[in-house]
LOBA-825576 format. One record per residue: x, y, z of N, C-alpha, C, CB in turn. Coordinates in steps of 0.02 Angstrom, whole numbers, plus 50000, padded with zeros to 5 digits. Last residue first. Glycine has a CB too. Layout:
<rs>
XYZXYZXYZXYZ ...
</rs>
This chain:
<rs>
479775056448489479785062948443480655063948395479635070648508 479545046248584479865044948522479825049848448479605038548510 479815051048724478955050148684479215049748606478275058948697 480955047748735480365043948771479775044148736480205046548837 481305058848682481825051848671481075045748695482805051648749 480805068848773480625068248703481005062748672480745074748666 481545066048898480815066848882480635064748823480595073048885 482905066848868482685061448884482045060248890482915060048927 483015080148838482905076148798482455068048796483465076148787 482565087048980482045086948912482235081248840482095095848878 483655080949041482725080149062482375080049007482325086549104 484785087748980484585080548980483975078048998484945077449015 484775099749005484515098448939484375091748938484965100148884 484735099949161484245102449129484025102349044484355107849150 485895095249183485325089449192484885092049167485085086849257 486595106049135486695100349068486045095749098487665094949062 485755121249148486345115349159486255111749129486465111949212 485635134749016485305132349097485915125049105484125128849093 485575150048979486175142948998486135137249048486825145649027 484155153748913484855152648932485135147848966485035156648961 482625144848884483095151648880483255151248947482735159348856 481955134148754482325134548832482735140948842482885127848847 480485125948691480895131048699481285132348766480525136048684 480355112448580480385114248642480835121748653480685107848679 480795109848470480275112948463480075114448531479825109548424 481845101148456481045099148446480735101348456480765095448463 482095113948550482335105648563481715102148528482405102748660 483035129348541482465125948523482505116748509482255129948457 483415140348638483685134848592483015131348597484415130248617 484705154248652484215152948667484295145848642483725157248646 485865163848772485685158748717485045156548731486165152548711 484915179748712485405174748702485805169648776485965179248663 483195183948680483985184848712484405176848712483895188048809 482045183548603482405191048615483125190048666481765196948660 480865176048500481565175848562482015181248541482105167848564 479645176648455479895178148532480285177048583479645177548558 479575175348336479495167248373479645171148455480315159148341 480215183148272479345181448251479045177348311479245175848172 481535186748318480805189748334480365187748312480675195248322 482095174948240481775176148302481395179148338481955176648325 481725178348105481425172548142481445171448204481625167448124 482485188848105481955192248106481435184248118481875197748029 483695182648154483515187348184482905189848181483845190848174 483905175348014484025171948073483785179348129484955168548076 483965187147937483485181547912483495177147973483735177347840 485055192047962484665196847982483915191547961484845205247938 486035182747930486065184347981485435188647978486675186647999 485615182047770485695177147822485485178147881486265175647830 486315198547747485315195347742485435188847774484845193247641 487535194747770487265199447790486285199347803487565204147740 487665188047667488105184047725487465189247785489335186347730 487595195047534487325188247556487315185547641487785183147515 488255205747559487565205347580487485202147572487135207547571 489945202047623489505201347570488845201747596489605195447532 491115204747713490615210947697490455208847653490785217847688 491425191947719491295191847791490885199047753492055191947864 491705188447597491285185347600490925189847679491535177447595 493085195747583492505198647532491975195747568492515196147446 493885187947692493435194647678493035198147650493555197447673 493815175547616493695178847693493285185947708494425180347723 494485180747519493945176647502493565177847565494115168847485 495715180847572495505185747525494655185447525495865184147449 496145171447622495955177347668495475180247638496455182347684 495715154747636495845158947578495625166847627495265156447496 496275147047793495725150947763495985154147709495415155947808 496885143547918497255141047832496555143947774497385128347821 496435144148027496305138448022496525139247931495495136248056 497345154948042497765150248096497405144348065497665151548192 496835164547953497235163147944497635156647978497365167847944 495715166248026495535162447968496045160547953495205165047918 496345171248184496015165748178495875161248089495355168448214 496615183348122497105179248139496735173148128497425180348207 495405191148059495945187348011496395182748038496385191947979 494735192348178494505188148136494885184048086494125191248109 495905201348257495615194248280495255191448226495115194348343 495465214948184495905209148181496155203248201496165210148183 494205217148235494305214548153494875210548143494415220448100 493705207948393494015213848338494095210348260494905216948367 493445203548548493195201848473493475208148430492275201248466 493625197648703494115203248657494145200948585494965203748684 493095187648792492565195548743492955200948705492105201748805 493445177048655492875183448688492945182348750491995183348671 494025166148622494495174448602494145179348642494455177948509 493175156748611493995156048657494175163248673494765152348605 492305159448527492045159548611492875159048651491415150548637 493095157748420492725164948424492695164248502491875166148377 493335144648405493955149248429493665154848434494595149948384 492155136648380492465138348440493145143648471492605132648452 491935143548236491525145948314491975144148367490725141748333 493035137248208492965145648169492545146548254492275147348061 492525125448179493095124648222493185133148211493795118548194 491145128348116491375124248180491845126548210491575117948171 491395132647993491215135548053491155133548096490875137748057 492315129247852492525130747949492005134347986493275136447967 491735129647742491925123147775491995124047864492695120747739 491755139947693492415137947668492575131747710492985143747677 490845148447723490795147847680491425143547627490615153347676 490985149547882490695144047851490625143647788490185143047871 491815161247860492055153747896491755148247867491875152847972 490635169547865491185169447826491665163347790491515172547861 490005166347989489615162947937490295163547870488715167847919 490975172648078490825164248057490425160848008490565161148106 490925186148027491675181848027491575174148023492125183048101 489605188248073489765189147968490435185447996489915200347908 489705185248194489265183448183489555182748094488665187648216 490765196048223490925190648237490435186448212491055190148298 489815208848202490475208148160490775200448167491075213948190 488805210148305488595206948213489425206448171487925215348152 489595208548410489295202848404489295203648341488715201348438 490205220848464490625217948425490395210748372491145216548474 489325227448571489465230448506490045227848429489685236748536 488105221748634488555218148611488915222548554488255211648591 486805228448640487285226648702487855224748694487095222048740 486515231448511486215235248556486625234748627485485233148560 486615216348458487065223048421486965229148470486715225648335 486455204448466486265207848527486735213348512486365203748601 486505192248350486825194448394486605203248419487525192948368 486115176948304485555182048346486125186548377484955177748416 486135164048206486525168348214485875173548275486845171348129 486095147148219485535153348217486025159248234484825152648281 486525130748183486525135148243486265142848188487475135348293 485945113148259485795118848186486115123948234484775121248149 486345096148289486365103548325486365107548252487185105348384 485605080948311485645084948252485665093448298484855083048192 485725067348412485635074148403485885077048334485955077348457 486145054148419485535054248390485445065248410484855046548441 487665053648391487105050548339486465052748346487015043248345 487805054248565488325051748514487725049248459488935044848547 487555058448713486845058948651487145057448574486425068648646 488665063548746488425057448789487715056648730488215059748892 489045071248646489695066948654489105059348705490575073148718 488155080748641488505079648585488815072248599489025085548571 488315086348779487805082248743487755080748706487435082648735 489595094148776489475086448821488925084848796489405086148906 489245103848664489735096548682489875092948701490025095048692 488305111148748488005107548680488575101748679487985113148597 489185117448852488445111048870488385106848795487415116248889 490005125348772490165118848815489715113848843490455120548868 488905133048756489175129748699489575124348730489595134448653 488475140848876488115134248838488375129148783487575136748804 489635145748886489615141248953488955136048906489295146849052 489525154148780490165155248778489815145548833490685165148814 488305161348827488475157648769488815154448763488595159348730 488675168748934488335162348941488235159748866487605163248984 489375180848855489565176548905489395169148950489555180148934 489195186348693489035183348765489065178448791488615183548781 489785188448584490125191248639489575191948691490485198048622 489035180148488489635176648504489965182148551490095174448436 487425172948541487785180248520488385179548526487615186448558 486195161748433486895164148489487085170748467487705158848484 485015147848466485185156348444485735158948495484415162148453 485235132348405485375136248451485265143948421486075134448477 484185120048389484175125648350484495129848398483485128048323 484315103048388484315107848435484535111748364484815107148513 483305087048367483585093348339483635099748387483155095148281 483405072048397483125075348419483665082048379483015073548495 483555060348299482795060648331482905067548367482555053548391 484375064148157484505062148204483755063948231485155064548232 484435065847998483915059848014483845059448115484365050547971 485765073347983485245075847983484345071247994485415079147924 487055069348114486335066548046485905071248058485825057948055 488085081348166487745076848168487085074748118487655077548223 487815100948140488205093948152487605090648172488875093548212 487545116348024487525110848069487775105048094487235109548065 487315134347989487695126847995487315122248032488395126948033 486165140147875486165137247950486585132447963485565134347972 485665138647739486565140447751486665139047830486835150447732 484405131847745484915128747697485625132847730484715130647602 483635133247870483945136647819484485132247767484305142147854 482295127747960483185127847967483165130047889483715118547990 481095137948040481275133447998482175134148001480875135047924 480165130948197480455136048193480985132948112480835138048276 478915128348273479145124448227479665130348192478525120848180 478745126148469478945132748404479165127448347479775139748428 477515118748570477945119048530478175123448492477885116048507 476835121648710476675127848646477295126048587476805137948683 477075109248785476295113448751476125116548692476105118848783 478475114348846478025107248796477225107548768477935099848849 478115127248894478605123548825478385116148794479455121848854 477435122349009477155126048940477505124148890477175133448937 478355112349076477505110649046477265116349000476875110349116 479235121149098479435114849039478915112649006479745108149066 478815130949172479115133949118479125125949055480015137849151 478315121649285477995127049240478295127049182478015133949265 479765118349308479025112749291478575115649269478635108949348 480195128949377480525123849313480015121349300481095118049322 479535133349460479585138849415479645135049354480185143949429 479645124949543478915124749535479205126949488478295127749573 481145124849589480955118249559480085119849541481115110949622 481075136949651481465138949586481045130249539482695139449605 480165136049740480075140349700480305137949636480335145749721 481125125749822480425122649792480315128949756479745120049850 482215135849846482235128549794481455126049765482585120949848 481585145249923482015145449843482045140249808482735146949843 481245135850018480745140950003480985142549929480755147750057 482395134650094481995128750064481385130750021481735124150122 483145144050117483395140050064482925136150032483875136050085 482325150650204482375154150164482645149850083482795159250197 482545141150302481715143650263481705146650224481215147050290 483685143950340483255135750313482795136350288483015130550358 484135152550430484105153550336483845148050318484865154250287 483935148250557483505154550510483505153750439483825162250517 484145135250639484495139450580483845143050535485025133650525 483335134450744483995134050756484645135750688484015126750782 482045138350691482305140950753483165140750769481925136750806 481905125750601482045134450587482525137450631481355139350598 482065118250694482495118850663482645124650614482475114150644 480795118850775481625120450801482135119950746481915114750862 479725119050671479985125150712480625125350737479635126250767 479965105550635479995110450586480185119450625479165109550544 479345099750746480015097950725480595103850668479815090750687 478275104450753478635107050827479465105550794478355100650919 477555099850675477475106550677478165110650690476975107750729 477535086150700478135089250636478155096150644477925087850546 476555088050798477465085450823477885086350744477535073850856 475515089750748475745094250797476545091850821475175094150859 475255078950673475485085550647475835089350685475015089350631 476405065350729475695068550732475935075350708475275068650813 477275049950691477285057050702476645060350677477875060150667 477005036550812476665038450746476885046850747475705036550747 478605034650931477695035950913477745038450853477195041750963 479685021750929479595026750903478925030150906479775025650853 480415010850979480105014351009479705019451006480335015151031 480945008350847480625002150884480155005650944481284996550920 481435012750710480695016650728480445012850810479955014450649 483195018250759482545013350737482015016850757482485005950769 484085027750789484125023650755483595019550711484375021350787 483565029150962483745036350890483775032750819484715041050898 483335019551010482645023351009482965027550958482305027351084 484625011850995484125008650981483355014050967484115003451041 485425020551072485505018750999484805016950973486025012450988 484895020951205484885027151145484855023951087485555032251140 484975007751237484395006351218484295014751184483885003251284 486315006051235486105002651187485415005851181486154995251199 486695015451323487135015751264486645012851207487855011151274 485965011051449485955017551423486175017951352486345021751463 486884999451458486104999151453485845005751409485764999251535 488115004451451487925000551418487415000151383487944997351440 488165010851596488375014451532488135012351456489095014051532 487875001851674487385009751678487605010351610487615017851740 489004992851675488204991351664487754997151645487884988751730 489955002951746489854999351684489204997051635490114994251700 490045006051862489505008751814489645007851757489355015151816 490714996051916489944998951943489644999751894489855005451982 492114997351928491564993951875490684995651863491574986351898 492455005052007492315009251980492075005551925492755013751976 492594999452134492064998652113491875000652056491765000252146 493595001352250493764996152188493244997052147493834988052204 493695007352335493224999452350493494997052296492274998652349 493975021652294494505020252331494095009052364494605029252409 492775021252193493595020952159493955016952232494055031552137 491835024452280491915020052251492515017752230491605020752218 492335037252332492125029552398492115024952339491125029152458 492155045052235493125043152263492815038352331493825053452303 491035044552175491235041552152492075040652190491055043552091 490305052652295490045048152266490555040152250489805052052206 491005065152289490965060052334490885053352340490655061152358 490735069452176491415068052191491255063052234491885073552219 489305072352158489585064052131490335062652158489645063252033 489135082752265488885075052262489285069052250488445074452214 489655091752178490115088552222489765081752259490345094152276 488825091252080489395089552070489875089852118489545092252026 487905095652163487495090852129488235087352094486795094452071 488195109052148488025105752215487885097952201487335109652251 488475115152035488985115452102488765107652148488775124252161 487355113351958487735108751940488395111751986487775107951857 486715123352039486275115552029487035109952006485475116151938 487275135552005487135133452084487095124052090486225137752111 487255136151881487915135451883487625132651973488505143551860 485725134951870486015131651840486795130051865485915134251784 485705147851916485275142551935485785136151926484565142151888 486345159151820486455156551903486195150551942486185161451944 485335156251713486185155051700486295153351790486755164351659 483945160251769484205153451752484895149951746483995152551702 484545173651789484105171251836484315162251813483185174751822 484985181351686485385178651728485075175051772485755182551753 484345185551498484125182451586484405179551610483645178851606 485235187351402484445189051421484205189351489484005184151393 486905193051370486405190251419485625193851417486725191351494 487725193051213487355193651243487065192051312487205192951213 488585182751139488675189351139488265194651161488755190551089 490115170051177489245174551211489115180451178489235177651300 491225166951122490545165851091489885169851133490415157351091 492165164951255492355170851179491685171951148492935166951104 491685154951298491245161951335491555168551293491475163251438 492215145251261491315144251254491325154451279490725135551342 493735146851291493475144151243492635147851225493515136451264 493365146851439493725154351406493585150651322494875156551436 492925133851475492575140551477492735143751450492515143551518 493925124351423493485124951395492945130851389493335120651409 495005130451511494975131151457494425130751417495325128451443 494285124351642494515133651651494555134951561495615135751704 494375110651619493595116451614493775121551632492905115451659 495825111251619495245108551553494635113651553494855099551568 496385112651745496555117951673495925114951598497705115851640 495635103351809495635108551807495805116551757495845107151844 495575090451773495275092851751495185099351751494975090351758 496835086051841496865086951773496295091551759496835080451734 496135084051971496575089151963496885091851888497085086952003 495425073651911495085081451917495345085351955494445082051938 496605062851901495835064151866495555069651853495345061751898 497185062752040497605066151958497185066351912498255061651918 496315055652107496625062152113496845065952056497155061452150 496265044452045495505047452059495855056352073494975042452151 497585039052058497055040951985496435045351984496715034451957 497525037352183497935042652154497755045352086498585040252150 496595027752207496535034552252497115039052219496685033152343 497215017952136496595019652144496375027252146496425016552199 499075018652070498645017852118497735020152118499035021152165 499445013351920499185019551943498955017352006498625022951898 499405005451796499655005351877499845010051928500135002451882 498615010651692499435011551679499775010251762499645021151643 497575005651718497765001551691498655003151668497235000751642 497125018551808497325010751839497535007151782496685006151876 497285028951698497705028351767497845021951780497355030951831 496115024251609496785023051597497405025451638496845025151539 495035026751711495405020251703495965019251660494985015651683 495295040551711495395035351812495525030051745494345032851904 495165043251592495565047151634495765042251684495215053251663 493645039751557494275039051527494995040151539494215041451488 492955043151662492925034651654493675034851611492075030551599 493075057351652493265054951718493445048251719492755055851765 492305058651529493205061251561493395057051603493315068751607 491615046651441491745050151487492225051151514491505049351515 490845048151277491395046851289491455049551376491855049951231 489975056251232489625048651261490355046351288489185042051189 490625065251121489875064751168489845057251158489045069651134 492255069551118491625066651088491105063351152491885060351030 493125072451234492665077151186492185076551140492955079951153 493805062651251493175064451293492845070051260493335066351369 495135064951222494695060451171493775061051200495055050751179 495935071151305495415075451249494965072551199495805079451205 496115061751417495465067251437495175068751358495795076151484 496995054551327496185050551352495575054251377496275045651416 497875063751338497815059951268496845057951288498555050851258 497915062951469498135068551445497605067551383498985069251433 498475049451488497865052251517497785058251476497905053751595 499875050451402499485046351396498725049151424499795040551426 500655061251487500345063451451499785057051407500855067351418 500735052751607500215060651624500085062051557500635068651667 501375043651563500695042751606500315047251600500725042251673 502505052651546502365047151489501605048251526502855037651488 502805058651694502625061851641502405058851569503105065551635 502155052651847502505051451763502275055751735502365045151716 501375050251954501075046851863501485046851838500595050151808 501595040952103501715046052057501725043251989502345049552072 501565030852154501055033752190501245038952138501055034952275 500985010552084501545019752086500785024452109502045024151964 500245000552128500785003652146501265008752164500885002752130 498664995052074499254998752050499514999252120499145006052006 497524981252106497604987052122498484989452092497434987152204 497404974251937497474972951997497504981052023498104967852008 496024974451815496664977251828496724976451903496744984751803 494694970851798495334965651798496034966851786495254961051754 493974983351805493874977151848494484970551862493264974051812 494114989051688494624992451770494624985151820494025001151833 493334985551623493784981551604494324984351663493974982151521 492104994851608492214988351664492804984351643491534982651666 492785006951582492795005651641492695001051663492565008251666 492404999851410493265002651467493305003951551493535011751443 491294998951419491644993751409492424994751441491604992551335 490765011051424490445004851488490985000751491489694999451468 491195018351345491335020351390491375013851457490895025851390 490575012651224491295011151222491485012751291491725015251166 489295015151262489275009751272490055007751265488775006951233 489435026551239489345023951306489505019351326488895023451324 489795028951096490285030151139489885028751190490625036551138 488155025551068488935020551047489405021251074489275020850986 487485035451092487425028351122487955026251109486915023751099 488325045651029488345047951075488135038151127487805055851069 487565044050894488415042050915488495042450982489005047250885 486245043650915486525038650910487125037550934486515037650864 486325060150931486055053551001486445049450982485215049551009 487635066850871487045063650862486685059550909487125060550817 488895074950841488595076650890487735074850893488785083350893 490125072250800489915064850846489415069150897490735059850897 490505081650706490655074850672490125069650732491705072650670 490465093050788489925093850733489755084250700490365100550659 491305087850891490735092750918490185088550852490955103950910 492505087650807492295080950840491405083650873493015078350916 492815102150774492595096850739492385088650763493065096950700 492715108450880492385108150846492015104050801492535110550837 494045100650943493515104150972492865103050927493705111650979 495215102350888494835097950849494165098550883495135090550845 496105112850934496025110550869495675106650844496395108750851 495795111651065495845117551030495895118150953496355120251054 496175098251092495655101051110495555107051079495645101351169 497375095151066496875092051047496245095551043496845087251082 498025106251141498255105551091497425101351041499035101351107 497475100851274497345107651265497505109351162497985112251331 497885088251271497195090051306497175095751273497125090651390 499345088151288498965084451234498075087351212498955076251266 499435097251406499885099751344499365094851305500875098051340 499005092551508498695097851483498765098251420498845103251508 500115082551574499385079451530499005083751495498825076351575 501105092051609501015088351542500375085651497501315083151553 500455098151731500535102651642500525097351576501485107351631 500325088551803499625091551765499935094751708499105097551812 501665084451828501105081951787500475085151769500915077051814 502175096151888502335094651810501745089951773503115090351805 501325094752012501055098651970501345100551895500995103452006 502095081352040501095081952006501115089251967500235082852092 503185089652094503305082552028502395082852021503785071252069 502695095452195502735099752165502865093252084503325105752202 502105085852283501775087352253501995093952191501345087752298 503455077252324502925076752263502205079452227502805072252268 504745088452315504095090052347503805083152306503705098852331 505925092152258505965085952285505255085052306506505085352341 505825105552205505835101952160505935092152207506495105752106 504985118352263505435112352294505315107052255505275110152369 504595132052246505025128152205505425124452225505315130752171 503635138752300504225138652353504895134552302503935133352439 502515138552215502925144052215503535145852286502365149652207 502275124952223502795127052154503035132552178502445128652075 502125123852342502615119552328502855121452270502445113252327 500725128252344501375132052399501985128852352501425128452506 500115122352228500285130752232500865131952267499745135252269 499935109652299500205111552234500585119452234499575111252180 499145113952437499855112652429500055112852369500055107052452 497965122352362498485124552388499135120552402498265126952437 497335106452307497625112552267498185116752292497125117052256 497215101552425497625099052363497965102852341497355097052313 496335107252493496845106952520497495105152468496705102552573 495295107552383495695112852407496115113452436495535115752428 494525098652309495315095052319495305104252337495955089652230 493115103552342493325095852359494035094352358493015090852311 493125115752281492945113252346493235107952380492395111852346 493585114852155493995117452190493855114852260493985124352181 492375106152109493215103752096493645108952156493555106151994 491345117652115491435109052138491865106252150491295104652104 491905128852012491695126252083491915118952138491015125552068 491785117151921492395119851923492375121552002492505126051867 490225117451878490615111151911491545112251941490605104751841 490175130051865489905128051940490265121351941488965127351952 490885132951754490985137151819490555131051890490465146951804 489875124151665490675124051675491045125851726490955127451636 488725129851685488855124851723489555121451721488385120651709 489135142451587488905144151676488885136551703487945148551692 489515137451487489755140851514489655141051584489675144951487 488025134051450488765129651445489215132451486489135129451374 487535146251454487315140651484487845137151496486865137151450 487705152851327488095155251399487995150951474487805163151416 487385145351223488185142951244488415147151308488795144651176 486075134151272486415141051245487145140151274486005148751277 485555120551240485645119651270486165127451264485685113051278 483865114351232484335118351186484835121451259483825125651128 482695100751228482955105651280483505108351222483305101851364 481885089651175481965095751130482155103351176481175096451085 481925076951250481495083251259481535088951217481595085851317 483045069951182482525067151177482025074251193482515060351225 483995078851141483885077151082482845073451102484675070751054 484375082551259484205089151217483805084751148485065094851191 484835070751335484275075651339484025078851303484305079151367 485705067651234485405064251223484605066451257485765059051238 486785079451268486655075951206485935072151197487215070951201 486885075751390486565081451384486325082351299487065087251415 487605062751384486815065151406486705069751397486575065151461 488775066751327488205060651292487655061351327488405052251298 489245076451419489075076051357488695073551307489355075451346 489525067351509489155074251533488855076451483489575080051560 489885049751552489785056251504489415062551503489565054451457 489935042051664489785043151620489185047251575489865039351619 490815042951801490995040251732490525038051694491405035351732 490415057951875490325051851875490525048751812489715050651891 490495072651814490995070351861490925059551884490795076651940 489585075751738490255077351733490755075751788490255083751723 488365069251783488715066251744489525068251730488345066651692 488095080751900488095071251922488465068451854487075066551931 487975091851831488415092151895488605084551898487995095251969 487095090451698487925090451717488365089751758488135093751712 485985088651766486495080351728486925083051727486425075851650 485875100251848485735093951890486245086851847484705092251888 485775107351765486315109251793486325103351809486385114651837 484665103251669485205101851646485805104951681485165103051585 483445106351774483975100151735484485098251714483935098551700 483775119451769483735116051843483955108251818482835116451887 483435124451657484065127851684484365122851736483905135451719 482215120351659482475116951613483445119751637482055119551527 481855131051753481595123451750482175119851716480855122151706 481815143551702482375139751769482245132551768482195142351861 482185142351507481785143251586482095140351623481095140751600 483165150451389483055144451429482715146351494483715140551442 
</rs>
């Protein structure tokens, strides 16, 4: 950040963090309209200066607090305030430490930021028709009520000071005592919020602006004290009601709508596109993968649809569903692989939402080179199928893998009531054997070398890709009434 921009935004913090309204919702709404950034050692450093500010202005305050606790004259009233500050802390600090963030990320938009102003406008001018208060002491209920109202200020547009003084006066709070107990509260707040923001620094570039800044929002925040305890102590603190409002509505209105909006020019998406890189690196990296990976797909589908494979079905090739159905899937599988295993659950949900018009064939291909158990599970289901079960035979194969064995084959024929005997002769018959190696040498003709593969009408798709991904293509070829 340059001193310039260092010089601004000490300047709204010093005058907003202390005037009722919002330090936050403007700096919010700066950053959003000029494309100012606002670093978190920054934050930090006008935290200190408005803190500054605070000490200056109630010092006599302060020290009596101090003398009085550490003389522990429990009749003192100022030593009874300084229970109150703890209390109101306790909600503030609790709130604050826990939800910090998350109110940060949830309400950290111009827009929202107009809307809490305009909630802001509405609560301070409603101070207006509270009579002047009474009690010269808050209470501990009071203290922690305010307490409650500082940490709600954590959402941007919301203001401490508006939220704090006027739920003082409306709890009959004297003027000048609310205004007091306001940013004497605030003290353990922005000491916390700093030690909070300044765990996060992990670096200084240039102290030149950080100092600026903490100087700008000292001086410029004791201003508003001033400012605003002549007002409070008139009654006035309606004042800025109106301010808050106007401001509230007409953000909303420019973040929200095009009403104010200029035509966006190259050179301004340029600029838009840069800070947001700028502000997250990996964005280019994500967005860059996706359009890749989404070109790669559209390639790959536009050839496939091009180079159809008429690939033939076999008389022993199990299969489900009509054989009349419009669209035909030819799966090639290895039953001890692992995306097999995740496609075969795809083929069933499309089975089930594609009810009738799919015809599934399946292709033995097992990957004997990687898979040292596949051609044995491969002869177990066609085995299976020689007795009706290869269906319910396959799915218990993908249940059992990748722990495939000889004797796993028999349990399973045996669990679906299989002639064993028969089982076995069939699972080591060269009939069963040429099949499978007849399904394999059609794949290599056709240039499919890995599992799962599948053929959609002749469309080709390799591996497990997702279910929107089989559904595109059907719904393609459903369309062109193939």
């Amino acid at each position: 950040m340059d001193t310039f921009h260092a010089i601004i935004l000490g300047i709204v913090q010093g005058l907003t963090e202390f005037l009722p309204i919002s330090s936050s919702g403007h700096l919010v709404i700066f950053q959003k309209l000029f494309g100012l950034r606002s670093e978190i050692l920054f934050d930090c450093s006008v935290h200190i200066g408005t803190l500054i500010a605070v000490f200056i202005y109630f010092w006599k305050d302060i020290m009596r607090i101090l003398e009085t606790v550490f003389s522990f004259n429990k009749d003192d009233p100022e030593f009874l305030l300084a229970i109150d500050i703890v209390s109101g802390s306790i909600p503030t600090a609790i709130i604050g430490f826990l939800f910090k963030d998350y109110f940060e990320r949830a309400f950290s938009s111009a827009e929202t930021a107009g809307v809490m102003l305009i909630l802001t406008g509405l609560i301070i001018g409603a101070t207006r028709f509270f009579p002047e208060g009474k009690r010269d002491r808050v209470g501990i209920l009071r203290a922690i009520l305010i307490g409650i109202s500082q940490a709600v200020a954590i959402i941007p547009g919301i203001s401490r000071s508006g939220a704090t003084i006027s739920c003082g006066i409306m709890c009959g709070i004297r003027r000048d005592k609310a205004f007091r107990f306001s940013f004497l509260l605030s003290i353990p707040a922005i000491i916390g919020a700093f030690l909070l923001e300044s765990f996060r620094i992990s670096h200084i570039k240039d102290l030149f602006p950080v100092l600026t800044g903490t100087f700008f929002s000292a001086i410029f925040g004791l201003i508003a004290l001033k400012i605003l305890d002549r007002m409070i102590k008139k009654g006035h603190l309606y004042y800025f009601s109106p301010y808050c409002i106007l401001v509230g509505i007409l953000t909303t209105l420019y973040f929200s709508t095009n009403l104010f909006a200029a035509p966006l020019t190259e050179k301004r998406i340029r600029e838009i596109v840069r800070e947001e890189i700028r502000k997250n690196p990996k964005l280019i990296y994500d967005v860059l993968t996706e359009y890749i990976k989404e070109k790669r797909e559209k390639e790959e589908l536009s050839y496939a649809f091009r180079h159809r494979i008429n690939v033939p079905i076999e008389p022993y090739n199990p299969s489900l569903g009509p054989k009349d159905a419009p669209i035909t899937i030819i799966e090639f599988t290895d039953f001890e692989c692992p995306f097999c295993k995740r496609a075969t659950d795809t083929m069933d949900e499309l089975m089930k939402i594609y009810d009738g018009k799919i015809r599934l064939v399946f292709k033995n291909l097992p990957l004997s080179s990687i898979h040292k158990n596949a051609l044995s599970a491969a002869k177990a289901a066609m085995a299976a199928h020689k007795q009706g079960m290869f269906w319910p035979y396959h799915d218990m194969l993908f249940d059992s893998s990748p722990n495939l064995n000889k004797g796993l084959y028999i349990r399973i024929a045996k669990r679906l009531k299989l002639d064993i005997e028969r089982f076995k002769k069939d699972m080591n018959s060269k009939e069963i054997e040429k099949e499978i190696k007849e399904d394999m040498r059609i794949a290599k003709r056709f240039g499919i070398n890995a599992t799962p593969s599948f053929l959609i009408n002749g469309v080709l798709i390799k591996g497990a890709k997702p279910l929107s991904y089989f559904r595109k293509v059907i719904n393609r070829l459903l369309s062109e009434g193939r």
